[in-house]
mmCIF file as Biopython writes it, N, C-alpha, C and O atoms, coordinates in Angstrom:
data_model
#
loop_
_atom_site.group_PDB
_atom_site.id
_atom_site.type_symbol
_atom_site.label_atom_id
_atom_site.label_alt_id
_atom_site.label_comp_id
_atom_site.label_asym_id
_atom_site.label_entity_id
_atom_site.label_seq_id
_atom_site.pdbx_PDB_ins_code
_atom_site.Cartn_x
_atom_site.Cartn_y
_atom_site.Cartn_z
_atom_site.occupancy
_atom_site.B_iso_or_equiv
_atom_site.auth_seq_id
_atom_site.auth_asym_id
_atom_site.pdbx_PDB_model_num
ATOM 1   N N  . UNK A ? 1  ? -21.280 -5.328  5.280   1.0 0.0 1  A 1 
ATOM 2   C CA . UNK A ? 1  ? -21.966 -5.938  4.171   1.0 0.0 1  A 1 
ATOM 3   C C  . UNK A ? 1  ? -21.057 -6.910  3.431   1.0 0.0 1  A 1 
ATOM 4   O O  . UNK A ? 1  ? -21.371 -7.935  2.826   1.0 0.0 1  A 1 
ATOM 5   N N  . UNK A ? 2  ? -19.720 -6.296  3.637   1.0 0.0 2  A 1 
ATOM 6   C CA . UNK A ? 2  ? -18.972 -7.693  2.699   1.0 0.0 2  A 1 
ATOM 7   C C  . UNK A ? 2  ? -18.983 -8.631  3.154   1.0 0.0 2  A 1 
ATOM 8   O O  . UNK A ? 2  ? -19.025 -9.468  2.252   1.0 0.0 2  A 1 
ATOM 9   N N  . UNK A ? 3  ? -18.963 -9.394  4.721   1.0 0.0 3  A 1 
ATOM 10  C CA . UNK A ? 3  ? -19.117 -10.631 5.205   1.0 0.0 3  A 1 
ATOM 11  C C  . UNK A ? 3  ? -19.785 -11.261 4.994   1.0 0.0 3  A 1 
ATOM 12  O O  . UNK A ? 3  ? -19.652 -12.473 5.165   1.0 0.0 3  A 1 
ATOM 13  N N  . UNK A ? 4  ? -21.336 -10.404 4.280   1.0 0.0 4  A 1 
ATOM 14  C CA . UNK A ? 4  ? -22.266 -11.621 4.177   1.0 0.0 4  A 1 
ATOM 15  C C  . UNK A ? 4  ? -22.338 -11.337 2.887   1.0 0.0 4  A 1 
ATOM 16  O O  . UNK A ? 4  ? -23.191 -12.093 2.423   1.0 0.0 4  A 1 
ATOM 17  N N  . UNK A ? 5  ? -21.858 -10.583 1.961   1.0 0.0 5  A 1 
ATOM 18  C CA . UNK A ? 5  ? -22.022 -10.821 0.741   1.0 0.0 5  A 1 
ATOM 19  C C  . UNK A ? 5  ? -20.829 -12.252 0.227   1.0 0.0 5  A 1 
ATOM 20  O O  . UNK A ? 5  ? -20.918 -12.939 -0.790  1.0 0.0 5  A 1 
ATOM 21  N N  . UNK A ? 6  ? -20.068 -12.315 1.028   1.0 0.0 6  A 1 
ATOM 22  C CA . UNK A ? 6  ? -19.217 -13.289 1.017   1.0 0.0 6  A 1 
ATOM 23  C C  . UNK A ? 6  ? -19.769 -14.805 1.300   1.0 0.0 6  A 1 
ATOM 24  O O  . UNK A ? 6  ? -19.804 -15.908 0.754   1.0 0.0 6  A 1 
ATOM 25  N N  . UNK A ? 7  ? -20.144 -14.207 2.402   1.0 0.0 7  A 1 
ATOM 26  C CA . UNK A ? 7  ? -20.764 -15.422 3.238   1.0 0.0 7  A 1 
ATOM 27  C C  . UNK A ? 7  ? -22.113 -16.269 1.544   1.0 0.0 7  A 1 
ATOM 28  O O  . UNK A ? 7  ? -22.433 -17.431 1.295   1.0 0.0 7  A 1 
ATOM 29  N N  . UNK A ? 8  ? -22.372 -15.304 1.039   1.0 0.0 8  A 1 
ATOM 30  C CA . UNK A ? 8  ? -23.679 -15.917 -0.025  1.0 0.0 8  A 1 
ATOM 31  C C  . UNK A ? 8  ? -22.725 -15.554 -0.761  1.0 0.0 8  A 1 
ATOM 32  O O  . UNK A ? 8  ? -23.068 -14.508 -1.314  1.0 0.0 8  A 1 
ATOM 33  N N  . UNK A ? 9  ? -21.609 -15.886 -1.096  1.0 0.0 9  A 1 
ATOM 34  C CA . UNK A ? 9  ? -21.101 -16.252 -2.473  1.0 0.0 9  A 1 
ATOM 35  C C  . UNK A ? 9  ? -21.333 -15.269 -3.148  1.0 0.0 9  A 1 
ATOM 36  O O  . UNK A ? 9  ? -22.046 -15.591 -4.099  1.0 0.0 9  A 1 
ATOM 37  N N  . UNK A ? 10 ? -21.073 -14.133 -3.142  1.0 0.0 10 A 1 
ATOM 38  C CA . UNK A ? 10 ? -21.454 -13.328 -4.160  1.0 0.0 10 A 1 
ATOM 39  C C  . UNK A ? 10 ? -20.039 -12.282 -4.363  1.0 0.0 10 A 1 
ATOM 40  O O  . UNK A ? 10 ? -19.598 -12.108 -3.227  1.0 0.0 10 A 1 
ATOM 41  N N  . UNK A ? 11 ? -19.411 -11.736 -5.100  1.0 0.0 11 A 1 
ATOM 42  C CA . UNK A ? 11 ? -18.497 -11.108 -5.387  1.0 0.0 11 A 1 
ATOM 43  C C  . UNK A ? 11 ? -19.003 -9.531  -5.581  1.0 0.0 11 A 1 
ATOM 44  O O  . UNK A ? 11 ? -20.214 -9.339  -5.687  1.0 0.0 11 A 1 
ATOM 45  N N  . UNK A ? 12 ? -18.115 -8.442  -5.625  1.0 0.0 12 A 1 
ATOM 46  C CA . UNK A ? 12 ? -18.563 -7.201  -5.869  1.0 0.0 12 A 1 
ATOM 47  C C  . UNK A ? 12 ? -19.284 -7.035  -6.775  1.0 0.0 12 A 1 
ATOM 48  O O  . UNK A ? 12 ? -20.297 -6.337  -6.804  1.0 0.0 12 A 1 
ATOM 49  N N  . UNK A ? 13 ? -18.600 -7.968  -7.995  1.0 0.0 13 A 1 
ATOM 50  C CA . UNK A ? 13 ? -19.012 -7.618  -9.658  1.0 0.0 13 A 1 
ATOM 51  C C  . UNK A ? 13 ? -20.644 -8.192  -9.479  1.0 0.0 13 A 1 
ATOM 52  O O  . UNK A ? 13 ? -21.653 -7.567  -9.807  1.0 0.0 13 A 1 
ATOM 53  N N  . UNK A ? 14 ? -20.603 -9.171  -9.037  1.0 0.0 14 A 1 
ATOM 54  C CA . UNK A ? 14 ? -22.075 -9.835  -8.937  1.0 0.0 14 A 1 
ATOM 55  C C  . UNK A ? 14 ? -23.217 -9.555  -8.356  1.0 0.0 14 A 1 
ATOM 56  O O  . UNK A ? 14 ? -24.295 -9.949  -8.802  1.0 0.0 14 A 1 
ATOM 57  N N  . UNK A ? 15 ? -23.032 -8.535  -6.843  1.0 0.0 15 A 1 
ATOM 58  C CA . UNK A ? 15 ? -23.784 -7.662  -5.849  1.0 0.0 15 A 1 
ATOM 59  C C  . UNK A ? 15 ? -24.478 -6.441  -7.293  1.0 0.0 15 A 1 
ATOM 60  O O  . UNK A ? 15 ? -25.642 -6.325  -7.678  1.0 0.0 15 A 1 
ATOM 61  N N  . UNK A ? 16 ? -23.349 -5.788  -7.727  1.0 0.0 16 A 1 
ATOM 62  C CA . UNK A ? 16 ? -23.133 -4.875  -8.272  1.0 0.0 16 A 1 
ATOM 63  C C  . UNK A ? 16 ? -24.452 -5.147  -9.723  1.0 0.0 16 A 1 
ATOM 64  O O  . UNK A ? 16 ? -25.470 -4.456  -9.763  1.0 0.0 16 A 1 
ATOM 65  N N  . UNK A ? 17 ? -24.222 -5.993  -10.538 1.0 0.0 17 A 1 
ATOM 66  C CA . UNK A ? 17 ? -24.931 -6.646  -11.357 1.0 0.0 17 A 1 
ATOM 67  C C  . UNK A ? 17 ? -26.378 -6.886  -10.632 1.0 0.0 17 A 1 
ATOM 68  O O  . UNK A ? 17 ? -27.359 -6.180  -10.867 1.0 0.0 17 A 1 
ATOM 69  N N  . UNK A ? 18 ? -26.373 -7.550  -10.079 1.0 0.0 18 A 1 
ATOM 70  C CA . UNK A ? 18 ? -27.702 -7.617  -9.204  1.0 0.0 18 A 1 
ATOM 71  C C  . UNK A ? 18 ? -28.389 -6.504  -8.636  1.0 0.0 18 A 1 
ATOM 72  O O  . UNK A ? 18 ? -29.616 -6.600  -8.661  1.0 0.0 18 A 1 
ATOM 73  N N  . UNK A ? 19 ? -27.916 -5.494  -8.141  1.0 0.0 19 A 1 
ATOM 74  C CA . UNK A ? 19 ? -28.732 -4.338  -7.615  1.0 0.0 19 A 1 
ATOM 75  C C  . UNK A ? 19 ? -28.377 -2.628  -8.166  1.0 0.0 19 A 1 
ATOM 76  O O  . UNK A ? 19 ? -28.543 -1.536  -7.623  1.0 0.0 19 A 1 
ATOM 77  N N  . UNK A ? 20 ? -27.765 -3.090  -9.632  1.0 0.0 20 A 1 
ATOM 78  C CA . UNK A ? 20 ? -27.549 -1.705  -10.510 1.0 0.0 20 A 1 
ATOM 79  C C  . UNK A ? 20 ? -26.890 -0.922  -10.197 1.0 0.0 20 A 1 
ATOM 80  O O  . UNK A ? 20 ? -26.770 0.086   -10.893 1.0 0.0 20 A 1 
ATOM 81  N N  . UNK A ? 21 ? -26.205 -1.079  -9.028  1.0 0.0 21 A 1 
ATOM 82  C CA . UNK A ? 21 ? -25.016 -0.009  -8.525  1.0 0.0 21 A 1 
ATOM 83  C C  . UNK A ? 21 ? -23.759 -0.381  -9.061  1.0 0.0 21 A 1 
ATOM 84  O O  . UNK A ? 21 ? -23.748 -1.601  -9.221  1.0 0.0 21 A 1 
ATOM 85  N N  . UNK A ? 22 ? -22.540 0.228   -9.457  1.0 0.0 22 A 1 
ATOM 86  C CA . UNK A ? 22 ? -21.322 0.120   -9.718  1.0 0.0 22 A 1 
ATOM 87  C C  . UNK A ? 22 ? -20.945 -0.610  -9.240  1.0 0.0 22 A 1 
ATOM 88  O O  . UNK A ? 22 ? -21.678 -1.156  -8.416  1.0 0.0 22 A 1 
ATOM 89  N N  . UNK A ? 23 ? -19.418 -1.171  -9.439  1.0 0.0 23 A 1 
ATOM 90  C CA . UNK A ? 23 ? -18.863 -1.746  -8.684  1.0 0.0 23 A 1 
ATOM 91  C C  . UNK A ? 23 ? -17.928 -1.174  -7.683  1.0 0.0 23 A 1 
ATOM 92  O O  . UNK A ? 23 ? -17.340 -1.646  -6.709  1.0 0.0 23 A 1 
ATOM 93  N N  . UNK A ? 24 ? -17.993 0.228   -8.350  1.0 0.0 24 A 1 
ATOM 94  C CA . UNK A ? 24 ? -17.248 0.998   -7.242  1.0 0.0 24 A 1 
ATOM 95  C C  . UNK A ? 24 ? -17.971 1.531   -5.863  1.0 0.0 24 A 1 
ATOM 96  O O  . UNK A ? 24 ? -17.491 1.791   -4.760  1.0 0.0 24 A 1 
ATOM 97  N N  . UNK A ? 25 ? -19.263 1.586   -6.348  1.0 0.0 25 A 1 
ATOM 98  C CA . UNK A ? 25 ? -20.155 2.003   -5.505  1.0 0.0 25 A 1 
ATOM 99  C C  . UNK A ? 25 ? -20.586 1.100   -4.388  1.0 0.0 25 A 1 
ATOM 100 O O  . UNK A ? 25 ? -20.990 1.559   -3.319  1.0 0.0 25 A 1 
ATOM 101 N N  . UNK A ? 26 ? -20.471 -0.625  -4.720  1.0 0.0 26 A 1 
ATOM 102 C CA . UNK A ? 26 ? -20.032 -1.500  -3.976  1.0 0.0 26 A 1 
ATOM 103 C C  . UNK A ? 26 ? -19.299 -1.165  -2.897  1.0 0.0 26 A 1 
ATOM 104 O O  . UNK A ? 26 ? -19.610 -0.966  -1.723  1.0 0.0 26 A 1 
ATOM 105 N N  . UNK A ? 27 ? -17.930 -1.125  -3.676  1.0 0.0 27 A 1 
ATOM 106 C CA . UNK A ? 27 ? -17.120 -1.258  -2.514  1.0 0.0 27 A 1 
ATOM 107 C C  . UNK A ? 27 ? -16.805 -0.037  -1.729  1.0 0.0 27 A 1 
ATOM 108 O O  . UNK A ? 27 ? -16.038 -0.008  -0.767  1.0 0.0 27 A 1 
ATOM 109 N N  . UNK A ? 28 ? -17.565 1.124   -2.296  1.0 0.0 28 A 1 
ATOM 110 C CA . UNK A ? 28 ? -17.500 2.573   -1.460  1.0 0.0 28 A 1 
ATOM 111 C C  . UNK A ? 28 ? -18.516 2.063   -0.003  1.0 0.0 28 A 1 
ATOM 112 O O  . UNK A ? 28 ? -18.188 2.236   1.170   1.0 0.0 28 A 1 
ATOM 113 N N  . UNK A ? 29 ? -19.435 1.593   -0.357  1.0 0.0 29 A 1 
ATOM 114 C CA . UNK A ? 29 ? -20.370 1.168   0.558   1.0 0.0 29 A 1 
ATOM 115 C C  . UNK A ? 29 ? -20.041 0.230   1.642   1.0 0.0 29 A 1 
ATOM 116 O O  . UNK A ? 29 ? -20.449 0.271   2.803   1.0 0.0 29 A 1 
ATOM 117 N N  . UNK A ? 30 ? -19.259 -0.606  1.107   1.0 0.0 30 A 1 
ATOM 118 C CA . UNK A ? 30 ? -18.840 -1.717  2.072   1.0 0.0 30 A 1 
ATOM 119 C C  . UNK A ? 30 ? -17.376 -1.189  2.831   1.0 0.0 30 A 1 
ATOM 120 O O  . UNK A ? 30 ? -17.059 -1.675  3.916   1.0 0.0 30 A 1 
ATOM 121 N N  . UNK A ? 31 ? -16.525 -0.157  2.159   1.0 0.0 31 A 1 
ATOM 122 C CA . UNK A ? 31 ? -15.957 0.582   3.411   1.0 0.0 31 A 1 
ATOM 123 C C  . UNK A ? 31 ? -16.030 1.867   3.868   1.0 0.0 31 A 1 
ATOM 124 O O  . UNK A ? 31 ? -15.212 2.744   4.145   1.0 0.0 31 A 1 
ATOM 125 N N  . UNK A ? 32 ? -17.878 1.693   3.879   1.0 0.0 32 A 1 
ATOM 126 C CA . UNK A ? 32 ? -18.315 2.993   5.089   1.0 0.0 32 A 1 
ATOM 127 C C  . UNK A ? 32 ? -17.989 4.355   4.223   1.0 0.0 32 A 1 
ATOM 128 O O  . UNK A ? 32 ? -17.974 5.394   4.882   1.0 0.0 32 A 1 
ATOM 129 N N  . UNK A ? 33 ? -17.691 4.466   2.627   1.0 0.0 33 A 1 
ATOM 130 C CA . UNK A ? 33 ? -17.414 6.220   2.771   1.0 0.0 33 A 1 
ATOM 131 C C  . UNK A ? 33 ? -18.678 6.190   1.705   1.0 0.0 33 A 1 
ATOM 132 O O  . UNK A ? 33 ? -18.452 7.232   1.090   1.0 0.0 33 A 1 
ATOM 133 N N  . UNK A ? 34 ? -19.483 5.812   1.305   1.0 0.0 34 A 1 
ATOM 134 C CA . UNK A ? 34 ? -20.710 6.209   0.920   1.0 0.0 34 A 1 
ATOM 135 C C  . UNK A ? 34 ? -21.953 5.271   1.281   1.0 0.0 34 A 1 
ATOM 136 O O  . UNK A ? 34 ? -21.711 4.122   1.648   1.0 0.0 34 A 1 
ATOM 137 N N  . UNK A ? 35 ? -23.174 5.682   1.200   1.0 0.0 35 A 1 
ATOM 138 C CA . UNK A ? 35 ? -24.356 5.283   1.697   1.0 0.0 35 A 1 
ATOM 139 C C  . UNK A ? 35 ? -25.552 4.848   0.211   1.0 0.0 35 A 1 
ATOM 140 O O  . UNK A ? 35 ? -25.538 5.434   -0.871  1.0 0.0 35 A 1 
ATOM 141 N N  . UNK A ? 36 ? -26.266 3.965   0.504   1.0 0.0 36 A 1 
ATOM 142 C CA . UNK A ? 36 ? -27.084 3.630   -1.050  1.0 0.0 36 A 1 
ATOM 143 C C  . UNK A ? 36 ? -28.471 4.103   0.327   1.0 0.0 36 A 1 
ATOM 144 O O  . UNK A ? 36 ? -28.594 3.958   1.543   1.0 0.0 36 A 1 
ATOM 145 N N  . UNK A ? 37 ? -29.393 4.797   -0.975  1.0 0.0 37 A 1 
ATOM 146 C CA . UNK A ? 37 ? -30.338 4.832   -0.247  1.0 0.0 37 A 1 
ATOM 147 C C  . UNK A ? 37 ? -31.386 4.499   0.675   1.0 0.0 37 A 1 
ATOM 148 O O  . UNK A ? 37 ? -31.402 3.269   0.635   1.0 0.0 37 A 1 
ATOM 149 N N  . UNK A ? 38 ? -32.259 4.868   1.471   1.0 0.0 38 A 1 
ATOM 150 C CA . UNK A ? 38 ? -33.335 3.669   1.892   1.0 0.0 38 A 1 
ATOM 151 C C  . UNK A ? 38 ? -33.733 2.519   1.169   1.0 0.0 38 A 1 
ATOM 152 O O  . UNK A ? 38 ? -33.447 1.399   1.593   1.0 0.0 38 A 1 
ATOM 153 N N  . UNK A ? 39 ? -34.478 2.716   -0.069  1.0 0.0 39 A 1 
ATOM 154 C CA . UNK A ? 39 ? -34.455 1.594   -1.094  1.0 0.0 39 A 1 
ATOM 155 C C  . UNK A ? 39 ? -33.502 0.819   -1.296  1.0 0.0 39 A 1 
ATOM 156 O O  . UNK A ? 39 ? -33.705 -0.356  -0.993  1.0 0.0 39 A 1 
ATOM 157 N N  . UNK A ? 40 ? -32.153 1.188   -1.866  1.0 0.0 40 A 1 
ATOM 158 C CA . UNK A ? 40 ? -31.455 0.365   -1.778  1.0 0.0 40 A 1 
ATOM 159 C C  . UNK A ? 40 ? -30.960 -0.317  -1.126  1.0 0.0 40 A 1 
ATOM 160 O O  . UNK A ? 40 ? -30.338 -1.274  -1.586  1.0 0.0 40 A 1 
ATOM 161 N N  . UNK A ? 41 ? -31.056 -0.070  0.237   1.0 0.0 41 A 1 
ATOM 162 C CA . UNK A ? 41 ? -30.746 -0.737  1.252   1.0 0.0 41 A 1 
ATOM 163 C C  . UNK A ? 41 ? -31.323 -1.887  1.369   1.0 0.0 41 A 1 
ATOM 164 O O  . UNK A ? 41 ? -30.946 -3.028  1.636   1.0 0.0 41 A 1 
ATOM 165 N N  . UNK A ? 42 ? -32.558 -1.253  1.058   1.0 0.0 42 A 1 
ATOM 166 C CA . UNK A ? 42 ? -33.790 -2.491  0.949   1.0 0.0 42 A 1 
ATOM 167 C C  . UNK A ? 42 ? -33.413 -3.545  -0.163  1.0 0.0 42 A 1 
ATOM 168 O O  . UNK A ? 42 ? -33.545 -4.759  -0.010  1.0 0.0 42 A 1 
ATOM 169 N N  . UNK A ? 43 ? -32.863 -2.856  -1.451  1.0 0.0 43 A 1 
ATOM 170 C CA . UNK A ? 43 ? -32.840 -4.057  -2.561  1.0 0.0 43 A 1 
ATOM 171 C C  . UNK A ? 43 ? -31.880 -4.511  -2.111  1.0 0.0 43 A 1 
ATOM 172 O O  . UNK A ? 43 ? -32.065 -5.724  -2.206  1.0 0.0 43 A 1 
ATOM 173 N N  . UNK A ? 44 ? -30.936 -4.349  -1.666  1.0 0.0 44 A 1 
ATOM 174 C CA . UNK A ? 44 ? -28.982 -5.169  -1.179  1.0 0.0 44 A 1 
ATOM 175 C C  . UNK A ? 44 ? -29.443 -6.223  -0.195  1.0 0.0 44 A 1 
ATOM 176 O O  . UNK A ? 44 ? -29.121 -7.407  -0.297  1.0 0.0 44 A 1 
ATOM 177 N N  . UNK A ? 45 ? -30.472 -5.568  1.089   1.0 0.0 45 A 1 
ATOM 178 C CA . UNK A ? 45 ? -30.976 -6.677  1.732   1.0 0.0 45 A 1 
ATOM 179 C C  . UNK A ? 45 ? -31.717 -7.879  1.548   1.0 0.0 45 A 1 
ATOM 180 O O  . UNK A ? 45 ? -31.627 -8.883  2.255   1.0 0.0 45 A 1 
ATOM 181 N N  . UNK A ? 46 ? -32.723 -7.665  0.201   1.0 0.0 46 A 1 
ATOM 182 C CA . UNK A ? 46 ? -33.060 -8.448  -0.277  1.0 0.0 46 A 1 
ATOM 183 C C  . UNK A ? 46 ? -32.336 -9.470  -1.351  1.0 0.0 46 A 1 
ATOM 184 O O  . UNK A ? 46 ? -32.716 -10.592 -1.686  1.0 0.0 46 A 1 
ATOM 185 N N  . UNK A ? 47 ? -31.431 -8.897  -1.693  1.0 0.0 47 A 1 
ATOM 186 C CA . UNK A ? 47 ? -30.403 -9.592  -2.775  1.0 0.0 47 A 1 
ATOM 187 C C  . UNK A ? 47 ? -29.646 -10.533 -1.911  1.0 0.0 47 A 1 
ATOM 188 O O  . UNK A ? 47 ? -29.258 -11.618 -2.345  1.0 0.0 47 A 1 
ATOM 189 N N  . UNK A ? 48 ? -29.365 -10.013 -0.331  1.0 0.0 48 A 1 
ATOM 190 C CA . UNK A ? 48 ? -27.916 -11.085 0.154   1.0 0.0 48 A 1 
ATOM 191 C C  . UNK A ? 48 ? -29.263 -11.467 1.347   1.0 0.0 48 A 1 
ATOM 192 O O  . UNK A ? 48 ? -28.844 -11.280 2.489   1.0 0.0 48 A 1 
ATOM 193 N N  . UNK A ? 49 ? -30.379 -11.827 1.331   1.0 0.0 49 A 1 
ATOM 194 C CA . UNK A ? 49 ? -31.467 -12.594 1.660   1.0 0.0 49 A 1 
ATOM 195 C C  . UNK A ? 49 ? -31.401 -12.368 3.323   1.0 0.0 49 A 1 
ATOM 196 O O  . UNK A ? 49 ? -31.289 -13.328 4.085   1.0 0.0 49 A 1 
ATOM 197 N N  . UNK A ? 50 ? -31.495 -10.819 3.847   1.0 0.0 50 A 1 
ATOM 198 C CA . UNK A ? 50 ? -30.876 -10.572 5.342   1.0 0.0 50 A 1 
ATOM 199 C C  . UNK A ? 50 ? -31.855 -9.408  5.546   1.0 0.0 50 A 1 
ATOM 200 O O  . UNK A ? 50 ? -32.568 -9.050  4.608   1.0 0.0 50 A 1 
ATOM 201 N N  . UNK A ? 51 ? -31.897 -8.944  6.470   1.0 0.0 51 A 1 
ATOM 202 C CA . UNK A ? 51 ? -32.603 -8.012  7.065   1.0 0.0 51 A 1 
ATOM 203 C C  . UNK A ? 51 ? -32.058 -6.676  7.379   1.0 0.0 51 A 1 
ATOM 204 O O  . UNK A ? 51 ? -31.409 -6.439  8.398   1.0 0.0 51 A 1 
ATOM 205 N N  . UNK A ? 52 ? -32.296 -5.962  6.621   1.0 0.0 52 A 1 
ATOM 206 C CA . UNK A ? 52 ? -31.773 -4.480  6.277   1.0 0.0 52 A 1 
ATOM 207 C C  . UNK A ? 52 ? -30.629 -3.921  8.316   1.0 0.0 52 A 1 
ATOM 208 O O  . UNK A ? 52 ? -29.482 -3.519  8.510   1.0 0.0 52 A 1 
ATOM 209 N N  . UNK A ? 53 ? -31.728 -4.214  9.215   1.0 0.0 53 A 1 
ATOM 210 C CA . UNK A ? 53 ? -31.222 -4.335  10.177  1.0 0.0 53 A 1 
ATOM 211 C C  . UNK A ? 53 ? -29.637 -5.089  10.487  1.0 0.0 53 A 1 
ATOM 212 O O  . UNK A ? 53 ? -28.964 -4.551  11.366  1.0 0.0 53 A 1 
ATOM 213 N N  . UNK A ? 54 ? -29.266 -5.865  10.037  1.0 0.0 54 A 1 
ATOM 214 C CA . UNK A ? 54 ? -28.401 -7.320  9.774   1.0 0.0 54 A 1 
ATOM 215 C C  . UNK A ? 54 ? -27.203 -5.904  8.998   1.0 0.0 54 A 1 
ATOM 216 O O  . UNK A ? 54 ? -26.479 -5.335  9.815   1.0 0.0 54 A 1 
ATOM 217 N N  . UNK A ? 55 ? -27.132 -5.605  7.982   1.0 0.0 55 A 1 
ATOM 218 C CA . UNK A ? 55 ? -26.066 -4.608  7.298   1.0 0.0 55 A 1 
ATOM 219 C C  . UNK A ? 55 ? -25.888 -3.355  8.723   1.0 0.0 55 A 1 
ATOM 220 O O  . UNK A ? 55 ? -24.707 -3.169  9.018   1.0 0.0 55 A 1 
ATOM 221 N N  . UNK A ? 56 ? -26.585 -2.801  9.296   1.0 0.0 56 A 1 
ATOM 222 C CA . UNK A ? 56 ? -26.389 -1.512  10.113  1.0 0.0 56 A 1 
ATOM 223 C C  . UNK A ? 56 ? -25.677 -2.558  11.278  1.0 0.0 56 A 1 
ATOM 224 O O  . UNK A ? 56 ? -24.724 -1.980  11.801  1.0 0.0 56 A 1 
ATOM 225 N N  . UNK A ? 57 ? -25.876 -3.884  11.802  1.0 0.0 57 A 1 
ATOM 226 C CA . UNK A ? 57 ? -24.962 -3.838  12.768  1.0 0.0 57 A 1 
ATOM 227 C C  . UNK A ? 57 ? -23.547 -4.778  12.343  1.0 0.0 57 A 1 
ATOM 228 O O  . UNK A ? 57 ? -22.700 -5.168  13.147  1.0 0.0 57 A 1 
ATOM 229 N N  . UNK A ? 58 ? -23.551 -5.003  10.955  1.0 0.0 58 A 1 
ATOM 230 C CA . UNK A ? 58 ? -21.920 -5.494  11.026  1.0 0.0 58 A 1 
ATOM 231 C C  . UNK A ? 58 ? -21.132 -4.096  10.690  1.0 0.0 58 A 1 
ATOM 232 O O  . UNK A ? 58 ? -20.057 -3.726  11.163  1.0 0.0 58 A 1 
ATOM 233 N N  . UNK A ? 59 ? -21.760 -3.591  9.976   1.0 0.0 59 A 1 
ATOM 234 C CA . UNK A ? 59 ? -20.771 -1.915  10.186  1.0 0.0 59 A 1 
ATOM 235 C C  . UNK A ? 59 ? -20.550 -1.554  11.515  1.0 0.0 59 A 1 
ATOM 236 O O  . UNK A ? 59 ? -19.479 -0.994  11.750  1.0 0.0 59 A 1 
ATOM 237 N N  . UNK A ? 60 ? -21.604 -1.821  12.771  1.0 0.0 60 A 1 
ATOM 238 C CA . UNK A ? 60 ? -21.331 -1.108  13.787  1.0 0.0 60 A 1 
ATOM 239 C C  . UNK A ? 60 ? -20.542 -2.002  15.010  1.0 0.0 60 A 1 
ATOM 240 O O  . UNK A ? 60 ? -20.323 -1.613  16.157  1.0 0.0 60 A 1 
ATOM 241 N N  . UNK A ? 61 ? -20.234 -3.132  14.495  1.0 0.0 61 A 1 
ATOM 242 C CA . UNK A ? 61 ? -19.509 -4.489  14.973  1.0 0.0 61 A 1 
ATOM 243 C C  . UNK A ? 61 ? -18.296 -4.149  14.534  1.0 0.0 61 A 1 
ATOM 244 O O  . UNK A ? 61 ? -17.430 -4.087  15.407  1.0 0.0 61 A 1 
ATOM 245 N N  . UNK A ? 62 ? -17.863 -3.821  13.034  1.0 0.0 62 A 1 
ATOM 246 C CA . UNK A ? 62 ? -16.822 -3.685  12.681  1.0 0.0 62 A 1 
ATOM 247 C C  . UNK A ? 62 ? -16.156 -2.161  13.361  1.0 0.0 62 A 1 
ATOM 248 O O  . UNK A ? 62 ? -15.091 -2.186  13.978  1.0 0.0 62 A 1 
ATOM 249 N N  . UNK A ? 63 ? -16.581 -1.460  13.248  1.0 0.0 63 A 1 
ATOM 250 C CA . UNK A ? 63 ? -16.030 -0.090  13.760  1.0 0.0 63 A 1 
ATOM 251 C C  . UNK A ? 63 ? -16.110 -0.454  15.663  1.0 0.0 63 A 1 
ATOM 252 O O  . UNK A ? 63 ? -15.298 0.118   16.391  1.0 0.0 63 A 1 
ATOM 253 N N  . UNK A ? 64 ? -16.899 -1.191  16.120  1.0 0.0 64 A 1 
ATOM 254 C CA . UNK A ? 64 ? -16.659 -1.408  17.654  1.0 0.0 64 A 1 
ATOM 255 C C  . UNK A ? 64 ? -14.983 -2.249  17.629  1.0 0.0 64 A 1 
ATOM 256 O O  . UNK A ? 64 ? -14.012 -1.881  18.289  1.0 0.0 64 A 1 
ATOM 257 N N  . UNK A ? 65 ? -15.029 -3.410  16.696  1.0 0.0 65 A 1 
ATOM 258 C CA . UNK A ? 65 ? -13.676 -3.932  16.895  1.0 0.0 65 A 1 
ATOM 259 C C  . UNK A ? 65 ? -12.459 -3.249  16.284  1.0 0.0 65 A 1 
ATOM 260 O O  . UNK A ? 65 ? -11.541 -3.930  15.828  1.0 0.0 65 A 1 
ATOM 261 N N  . UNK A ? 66 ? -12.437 -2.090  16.269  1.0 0.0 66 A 1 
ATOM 262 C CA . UNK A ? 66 ? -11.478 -1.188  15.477  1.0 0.0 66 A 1 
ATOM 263 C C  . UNK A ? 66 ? -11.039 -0.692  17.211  1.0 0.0 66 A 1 
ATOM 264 O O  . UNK A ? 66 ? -9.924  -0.205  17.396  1.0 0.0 66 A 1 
ATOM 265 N N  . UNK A ? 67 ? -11.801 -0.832  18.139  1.0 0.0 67 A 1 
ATOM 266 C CA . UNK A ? 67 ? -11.462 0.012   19.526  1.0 0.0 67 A 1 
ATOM 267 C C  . UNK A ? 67 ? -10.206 -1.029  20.014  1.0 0.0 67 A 1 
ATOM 268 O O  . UNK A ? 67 ? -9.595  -0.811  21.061  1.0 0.0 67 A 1 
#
């Protein structure tokens, strides 16, 4: 999620502001040790203008290039 929250210009503080989650909760999310709910998934996807699908495979891109 941080690549493309990057990619749209958007900073933690600003994700964070935009979809009512912390900013810690941000960045818990974006390195994999906590999860925002179905909904939220939905609102984050709609905030960085991507397809909920689009967040499940750069996590699973990123942990493939960890091999």
């Amino acid at each position: 999620m941080a690549a493309i929250r990057k990619q749209k210009g958007l900073t933690q503080e600003k994700l964070a502001e935009l979809s009512g989650y912390s900013v810690e909760f941000i960045s818990l999310i974006e390195r994999g040790v906590n999860a925002p709910t179905i909904d939220g998934l939905e609102k984050l996807a709609e905030i960085l203008d991507c397809n909920v699908e689009i967040l499940f495979l750069e996590k699973s891109f990123q942990d493939n290039s960890l091999n």
